[in-house]
N, C-alpha and C positions, 0 to 999 in steps of 0.2 A: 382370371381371378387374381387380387392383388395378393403379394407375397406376404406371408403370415410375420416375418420379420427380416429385418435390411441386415444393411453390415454394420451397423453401430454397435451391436450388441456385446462384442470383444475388446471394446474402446476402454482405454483406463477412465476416459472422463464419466465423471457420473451425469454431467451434463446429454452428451453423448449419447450414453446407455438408456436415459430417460425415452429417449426419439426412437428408441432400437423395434417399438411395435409402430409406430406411425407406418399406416399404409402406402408414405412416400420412399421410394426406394432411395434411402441415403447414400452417399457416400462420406467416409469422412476424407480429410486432406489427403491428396498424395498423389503416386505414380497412377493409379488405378483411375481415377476419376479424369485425373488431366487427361490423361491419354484415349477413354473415350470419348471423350470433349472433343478433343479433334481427331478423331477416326470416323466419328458419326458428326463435326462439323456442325454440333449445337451448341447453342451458348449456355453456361454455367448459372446455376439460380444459389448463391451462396448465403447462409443464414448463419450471422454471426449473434451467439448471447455466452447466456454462464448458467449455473445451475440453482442460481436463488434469484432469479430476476423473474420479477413479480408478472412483465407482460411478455414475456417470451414464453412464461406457462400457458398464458391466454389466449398468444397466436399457434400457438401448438394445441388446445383444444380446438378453436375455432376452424384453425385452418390445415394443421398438418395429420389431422384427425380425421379431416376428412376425405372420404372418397374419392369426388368427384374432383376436386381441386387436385389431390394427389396422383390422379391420372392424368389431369394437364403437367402438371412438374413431370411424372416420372415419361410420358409420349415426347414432349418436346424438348426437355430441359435436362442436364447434369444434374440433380440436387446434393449440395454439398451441406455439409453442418460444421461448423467449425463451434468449439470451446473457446472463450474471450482469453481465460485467465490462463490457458495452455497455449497458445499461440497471440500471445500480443504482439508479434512484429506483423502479420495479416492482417490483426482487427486494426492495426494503426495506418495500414497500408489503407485497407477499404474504407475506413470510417473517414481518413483523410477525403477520401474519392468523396465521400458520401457529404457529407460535410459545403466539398466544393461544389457538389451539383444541387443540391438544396438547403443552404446556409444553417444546417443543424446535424444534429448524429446523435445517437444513443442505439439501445437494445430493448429490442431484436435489431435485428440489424439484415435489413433485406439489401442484396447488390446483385446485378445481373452482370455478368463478364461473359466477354468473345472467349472460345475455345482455348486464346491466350493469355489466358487470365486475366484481360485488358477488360477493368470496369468502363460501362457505357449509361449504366441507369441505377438507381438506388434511392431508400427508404428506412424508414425503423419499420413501425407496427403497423399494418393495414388491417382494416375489419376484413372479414371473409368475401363478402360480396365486392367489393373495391381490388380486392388479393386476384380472385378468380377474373375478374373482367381485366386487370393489370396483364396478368397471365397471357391472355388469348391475345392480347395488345401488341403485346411484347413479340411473342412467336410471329405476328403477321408482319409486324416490322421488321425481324430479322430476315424473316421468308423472302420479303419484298424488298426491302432495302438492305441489304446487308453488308454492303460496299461502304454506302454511306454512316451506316451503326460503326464500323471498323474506323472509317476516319474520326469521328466524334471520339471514340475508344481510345485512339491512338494519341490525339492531342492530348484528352485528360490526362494519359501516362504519361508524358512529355513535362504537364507539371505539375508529376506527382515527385519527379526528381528534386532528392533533396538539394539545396541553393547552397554553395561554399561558400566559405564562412571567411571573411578575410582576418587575420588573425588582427588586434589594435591593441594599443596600450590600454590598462588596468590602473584606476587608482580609486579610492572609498567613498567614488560621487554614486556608484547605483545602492551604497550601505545609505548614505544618509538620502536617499530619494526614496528608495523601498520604503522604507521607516514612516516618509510624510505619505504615502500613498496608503499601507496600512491604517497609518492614524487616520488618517480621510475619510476609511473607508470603516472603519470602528463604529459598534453598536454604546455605548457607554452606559447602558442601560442594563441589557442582554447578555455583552460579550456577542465575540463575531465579530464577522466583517461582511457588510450588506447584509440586505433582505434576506427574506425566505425563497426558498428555502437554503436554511444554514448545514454547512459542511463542517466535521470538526479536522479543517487542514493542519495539521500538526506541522507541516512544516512551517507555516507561517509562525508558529508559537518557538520552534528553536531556535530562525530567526531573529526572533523578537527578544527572544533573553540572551543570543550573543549579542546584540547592537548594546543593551544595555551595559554587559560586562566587556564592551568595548569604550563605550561613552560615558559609561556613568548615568542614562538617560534613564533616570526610572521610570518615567511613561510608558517607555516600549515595554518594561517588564510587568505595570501592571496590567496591560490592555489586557498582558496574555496570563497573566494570574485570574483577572477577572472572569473572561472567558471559561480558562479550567473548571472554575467553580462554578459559573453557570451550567455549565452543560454536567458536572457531575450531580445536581441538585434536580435534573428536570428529567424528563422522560427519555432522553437520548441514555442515559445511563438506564441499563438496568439493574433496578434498585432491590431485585431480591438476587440473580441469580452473578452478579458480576459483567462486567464487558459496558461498551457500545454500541448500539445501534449505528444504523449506515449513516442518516443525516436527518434532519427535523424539518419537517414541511414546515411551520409556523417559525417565526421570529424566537420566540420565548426557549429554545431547546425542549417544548411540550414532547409534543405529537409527534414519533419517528416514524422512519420507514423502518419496519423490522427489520430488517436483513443483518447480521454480522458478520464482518468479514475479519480476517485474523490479520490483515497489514493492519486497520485501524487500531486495533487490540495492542499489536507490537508498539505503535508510532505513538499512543497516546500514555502505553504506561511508560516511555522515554519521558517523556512533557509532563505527567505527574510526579515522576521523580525527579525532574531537575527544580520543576517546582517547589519540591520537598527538601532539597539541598539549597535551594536560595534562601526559602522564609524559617526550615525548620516546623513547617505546621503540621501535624499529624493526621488533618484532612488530606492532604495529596497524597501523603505515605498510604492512607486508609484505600483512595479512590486507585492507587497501582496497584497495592497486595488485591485487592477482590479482582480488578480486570486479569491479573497473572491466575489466582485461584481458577477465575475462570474458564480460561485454556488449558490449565492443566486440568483441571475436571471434564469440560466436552468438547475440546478440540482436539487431543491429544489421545494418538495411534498409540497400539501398542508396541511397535518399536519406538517411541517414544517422538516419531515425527510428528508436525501441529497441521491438522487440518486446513481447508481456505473457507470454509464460511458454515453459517445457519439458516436458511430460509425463512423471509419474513410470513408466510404461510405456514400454518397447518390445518388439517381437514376441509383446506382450499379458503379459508379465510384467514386474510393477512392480520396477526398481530394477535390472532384468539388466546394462542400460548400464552401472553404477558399480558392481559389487561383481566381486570377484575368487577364483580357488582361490588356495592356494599354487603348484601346480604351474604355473599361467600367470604368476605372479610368476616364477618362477625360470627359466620358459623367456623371461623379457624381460630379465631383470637378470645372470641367472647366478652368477658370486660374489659378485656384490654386493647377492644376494636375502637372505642369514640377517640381515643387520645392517636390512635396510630390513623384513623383518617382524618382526622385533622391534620394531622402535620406533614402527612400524603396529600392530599385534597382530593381527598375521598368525599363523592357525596352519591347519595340515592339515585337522584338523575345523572349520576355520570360527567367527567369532565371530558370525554370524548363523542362518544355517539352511545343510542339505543342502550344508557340507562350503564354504560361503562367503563373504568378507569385505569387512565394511566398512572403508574406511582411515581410522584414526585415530591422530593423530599430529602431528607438525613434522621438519623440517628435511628434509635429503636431496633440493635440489632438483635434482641433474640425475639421480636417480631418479624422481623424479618426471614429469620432462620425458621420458624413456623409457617407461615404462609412461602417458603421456598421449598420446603418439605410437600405440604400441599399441593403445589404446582408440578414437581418431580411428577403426581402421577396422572398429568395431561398427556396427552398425543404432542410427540415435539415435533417444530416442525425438522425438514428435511434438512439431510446436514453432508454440505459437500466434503466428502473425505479425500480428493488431491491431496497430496504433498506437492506446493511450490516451493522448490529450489527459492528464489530471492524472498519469499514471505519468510518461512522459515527464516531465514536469515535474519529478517529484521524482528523475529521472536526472540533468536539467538541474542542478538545485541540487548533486548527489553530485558529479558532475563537475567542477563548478567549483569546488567546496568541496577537493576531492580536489588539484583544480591546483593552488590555493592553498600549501596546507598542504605535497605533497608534491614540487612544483617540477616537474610534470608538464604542457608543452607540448599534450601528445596528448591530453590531455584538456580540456583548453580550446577546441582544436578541435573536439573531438566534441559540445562542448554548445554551441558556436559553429552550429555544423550542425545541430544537430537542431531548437536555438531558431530560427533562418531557416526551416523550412518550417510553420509555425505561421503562415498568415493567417487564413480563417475561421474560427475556430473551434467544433468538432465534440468529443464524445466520440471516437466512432472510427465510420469509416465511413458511413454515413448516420445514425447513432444524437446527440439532442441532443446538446448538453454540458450538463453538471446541475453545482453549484455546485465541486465537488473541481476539476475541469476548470480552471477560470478562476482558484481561487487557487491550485494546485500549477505551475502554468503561472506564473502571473505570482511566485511567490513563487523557482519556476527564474530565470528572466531578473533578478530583483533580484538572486541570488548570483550571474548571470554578469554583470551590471555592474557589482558589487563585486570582480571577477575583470578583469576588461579595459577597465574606466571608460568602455565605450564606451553614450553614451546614450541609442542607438537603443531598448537593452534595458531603461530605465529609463521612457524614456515608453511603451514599450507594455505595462511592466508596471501602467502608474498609467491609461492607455487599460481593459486588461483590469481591474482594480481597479473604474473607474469605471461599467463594465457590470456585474461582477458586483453591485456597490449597488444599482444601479438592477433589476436582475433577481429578481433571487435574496433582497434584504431583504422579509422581512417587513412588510404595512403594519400589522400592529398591533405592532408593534417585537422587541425580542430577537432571538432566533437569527435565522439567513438560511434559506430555504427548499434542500432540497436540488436542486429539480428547478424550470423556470421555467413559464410557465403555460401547459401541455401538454392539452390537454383528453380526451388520450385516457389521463390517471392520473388515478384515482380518488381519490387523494388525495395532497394536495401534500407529503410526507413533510420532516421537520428529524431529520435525523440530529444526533445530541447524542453518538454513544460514540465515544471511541478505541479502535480493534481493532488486525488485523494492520496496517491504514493509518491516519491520522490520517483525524480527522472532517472534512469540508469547513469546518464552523464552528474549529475550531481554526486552522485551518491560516490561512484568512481574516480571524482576529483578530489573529494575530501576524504575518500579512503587512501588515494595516494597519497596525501601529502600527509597524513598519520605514519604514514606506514615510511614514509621517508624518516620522519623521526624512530621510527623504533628500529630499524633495518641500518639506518644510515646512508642508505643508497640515495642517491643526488638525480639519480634518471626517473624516481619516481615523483620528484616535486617536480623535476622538467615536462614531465610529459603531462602535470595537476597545473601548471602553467599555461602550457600551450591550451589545452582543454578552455581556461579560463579566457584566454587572450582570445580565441576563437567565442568564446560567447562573449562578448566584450560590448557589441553593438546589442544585444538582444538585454545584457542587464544593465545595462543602458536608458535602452526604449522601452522595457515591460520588469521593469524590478519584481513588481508583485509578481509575473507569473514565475518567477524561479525564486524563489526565499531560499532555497536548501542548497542551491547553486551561492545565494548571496551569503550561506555560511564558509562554503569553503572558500571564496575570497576573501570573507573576515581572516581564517585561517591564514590564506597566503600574505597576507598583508599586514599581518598583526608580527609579533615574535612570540611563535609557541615553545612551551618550558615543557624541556626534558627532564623527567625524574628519574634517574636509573638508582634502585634499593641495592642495598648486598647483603647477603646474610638476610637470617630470620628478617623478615618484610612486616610482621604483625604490628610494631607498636608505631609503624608510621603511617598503617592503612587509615584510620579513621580521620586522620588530617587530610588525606586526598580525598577520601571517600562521602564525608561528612558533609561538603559544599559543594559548590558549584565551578568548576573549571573546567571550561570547553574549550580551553587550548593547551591544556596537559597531556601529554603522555606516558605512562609510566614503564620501566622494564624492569627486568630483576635480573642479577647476575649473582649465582652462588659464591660463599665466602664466611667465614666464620662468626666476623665482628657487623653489627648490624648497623650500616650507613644510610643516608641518604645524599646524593648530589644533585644538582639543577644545574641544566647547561638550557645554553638562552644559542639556537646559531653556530652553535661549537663553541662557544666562549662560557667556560665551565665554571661555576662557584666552588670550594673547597667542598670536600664530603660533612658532614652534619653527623650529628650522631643520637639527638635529642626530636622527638618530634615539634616542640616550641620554636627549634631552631629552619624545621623546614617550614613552620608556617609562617617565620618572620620570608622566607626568602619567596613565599609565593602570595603575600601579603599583596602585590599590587594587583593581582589577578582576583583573589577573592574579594577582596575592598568595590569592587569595580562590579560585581553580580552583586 
């Protein structure tokens, strides 16, 4: 009789604990799993997803639900489960694997590995009957050839070895190449870049407004204005309760895929508020306050740490939480239903499917505030409560960034709170920290010391800076390693791309070379250097895929202005705070008489004493956003 429940059931993941009754006897990562792997000399059946992914529910009914299949896994196989978003240096190890041996990858995420954790075969989703005949496939080929599985195993691993990186000269051909590959690749219509379905890549959008307030190039800054506004207008936004959804199947930012995840949340209220500091428009101010309200209302632990996501399901149908008929419109609103679906595109038949809508739109907030009342008392869906170390972090930064910009108290305290329970540092739950961790982290607490001047958050950002060097660099130089030296990864992975989140390597190069201006230290723009000269050929050859990589070379290549305040800092904030400058640093140094100086390189302007007088001096930088 199978066992009533496995070992998932103690797992911090909620992912994890979901699987804890499947009749498959799990294991999750570790000593325990490897080591019967090869005591009993079976190969590993490893199943990689996260805890809002829409067909990892569906192979876990179909298949990990069931009996008969989980008597094949648990007879022949190790089965392991791994969490995406708790071990990303594994999913990038396997999904690489996965990837090379059938030119695709996503989640679920099936890989079968020899006893040494050498992938030899791999898939995302299989229907059940294709799963179970895979199964029985799989065991007779190891049975029978197992020599041969092991050499196939062994070359994959061979190139799954990350390639050195020779380090090259750096000059602002991959800033103005990105820029034409973006415009190329621009909806003008829509906002975006390409088809459907659309992602809302924020980094492409910071990108895009430093090339501006590098060039003067206004196009780059409206592709990504335009953009902004489209997606906060259409269904990707949600329009009663705050946030974004993951991405939009259709071109138009309509139709999303429910899911929320809290890096989107952090990355895109950065992008509406710088937005909001270039034009001044009270739309972008509007579209960050609600996505921040939002976090702080359902993302947010009561130690005050920010959850990682929402599930695009609930009562097993994805999206039922956030769409509406007409007629539950009008039994909430009443007369004041015909104006608000219209300006929604609300109609009887539905602008989605079986007679239901998505809201898309602006204005009409205390409609809005009625029918979110309404909604509060639906079945939500499931809501993954992790604390990720590097998400966090780049909540930390939104937050502060947000306070900054939008004169917003409560949020200063929230990234005041959440930076305070960050001592050891962990991914989440017992899971390492791998490189994104230690720079989104400490790249949080530089914008909350540029936010409160207080420098408890300044030294543990150059503390955390100073492990991740030692950790995580490479000894034969370039990139930093994703993951630190873990013996139970097969291979030490260097993520190099900007996706839905920034690379740990980008994010690392532009946190050092901040932190070299506020610290003063000269070894951390050297080592935002080398990092750069090592990616040198890659943004080069693929500009688009690293934009947030092509900020911090703006950065090294530009001349960023130091502002150090003294004394009472208050009547100079709204001058730095107010626009747009993404290559300012700001410190404070206590003192009676309240200054401001601008040093350019170490070549210092006198002290100022009038805020009119620091904005003639940073006048070329703003002029230029």
């Amino acid at each position: 009789m199978l066992a009533a429940m496995n070992r998932l059931a103690t797992e911090s993941s909620p992912y994890l604990r979901q699987h804890a009754h499947n009749p498959v006897d799990w294991f999750p990562w570790g000593d325990e799993a490897l080591a019967k792997a090869r005591q009993e000399n079976k190969p590993i059946f490893l199943s990689i997803g996260y805890s809002t992914c829409h067909w990892c529910h569906v192979m876990e009914r179909e298949s990990f639900e069931n009996d008969a299949i989980a008597g094949i896994l648990n007879a022949h196989f190790v089965p392991i489960k791994v969490d995406r978003e708790e071990r990303p240096d594994l999913d990038h190890v396997y999904l690489t694997a996965v990837q090379a041996m059938t030119g695709q990858g996503g989640w679920p995420m099936s890989v079968w590995l020899t006893p040494e954790r050498k992938p030899f075969y791999g898939g995302t989703y299989f229907p059940p009957a294709q799963f179970r005949q895979l199964l029985e496939r799989i065991h007779e080929i190891w049975t029978g050839h197992r020599d041969r599985v092991r050499q196939q195993a062994d070359a994959l691993t061979a190139a799954l070895q990350p390639t050195p990186r020779a380090p090259a000269e750096i000059d602002d051909t991959p800033l103005r190449a990105g820029h034409e590959e973006f415009r190329a690749a621009f909806d003008p219509e829509h906002g975006g870049f390409g088809g459907a379905p659309k992602f809302p890549r924020p980094v492409v959008l910071n990108f895009l407004f430093r090339y501006c307030a590098r060039t003067g190039n206004t196009a780059a800054r409206d592709m990504a204005l335009l953009t902004l506004r489209r997606m906060a207008a259409g269904g990707l936004f949600d329009q009663l309760g705050g946030g974004f959804h993951r991405y939009s199947v259709d071109d138009r930012w309509l139709v999303p895929h429910f899911e929320k995840m809290l890096y989107d949340q952090a990355q895109l209220v950065v992008s509406y508020v710088e937005a909001y500091q270039i034009t001044g428009d009270e739309f972008f101010a509007d579209i960050a306050r609600r996505t921040c309200d939002y976090v702080l209302r359902d993302l947010t632990g009561p130690d005050g740490g920010f959850y990682s996501a929402e599930d695009a399901d609930s009562e097993g149908v994805e999206g039922k939480f956030y769409v509406w008929t007409r007629a539950e419109i009008e039994a909430v609103l009443g007369d004041r239903a015909d104006a608000f679906c219209r300006a929604y595109g609300v109609s009887a038949a539905g602008n989605w499917e079986h007679g239901l809508n998505i809201l898309h739109g602006t204005g009409f907030p205390d409609e809005r505030a009625a029918l979110l009342a309404a909604r509060a008392k639906r079945i939500r869906p499931h809501r993954d409560e992790k604390i990720i170390t590097a998400w966090n972090g780049l909540m930390i930064s939104a937050l502060a960034r947000a306070a900054q910009a939008l004169d917003e108290p409560r949020y200063l305290r929230a990234a005041q709170t959440a930076a305070g329970r960050f001592g050891n540092i962990v991914r989440s739950g017992n899971a390492p920290a791998v490189l994104d961790d230690y720079a989104c982290l400490a790249t949080g607490l530089v914008d909350l010391y540029e936010t409160d001047f207080n420098p408890r958050w300044l030294t543990k950002a150059a503390e955390l800076a100073d492990v991740m060097l030692k950790t995580f660099a490479d000894p034969a130089g370039g990139f930093f390693m994703t993951t630190g030296a873990d013996a139970s990864v097969l291979v030490r992975p260097k993520e190099e791309y900007d996706g839905a989140e920034p690379s740990g390597n980008s994010v690392a190069a532009l946190l050092l070379l901040r932190l070299a201006e506020l610290t003063d230290r000269l070894d951390y723009r050297e080592a935002a250097r080398r990092t750069l000269a090592a990616a040198a050929a890659l943004l080069t050859r693929a500009p688009h895929a690293v934009p947030q990589m092509l900020c911090a070379l703006d950065w090294l290549l530009g001349n960023p202005q130091q502002v150090t305040l003294t004394g009472p800092p208050e009547r100079f904030l709204p001058v730095l705070r107010r626009q747009f400058l993404p290559t300012v640093t700001v410190r404070f140094r206590s003192g009676a008489e309240s200054t401001a100086q601008v040093c350019v390189r170490g070549a210092c302007q006198l002290p100022v004493h009038h805020p009119a007088e620091l904005q003639k001096l940073l006048e070329p930088t703003a002029r230029a956003g």
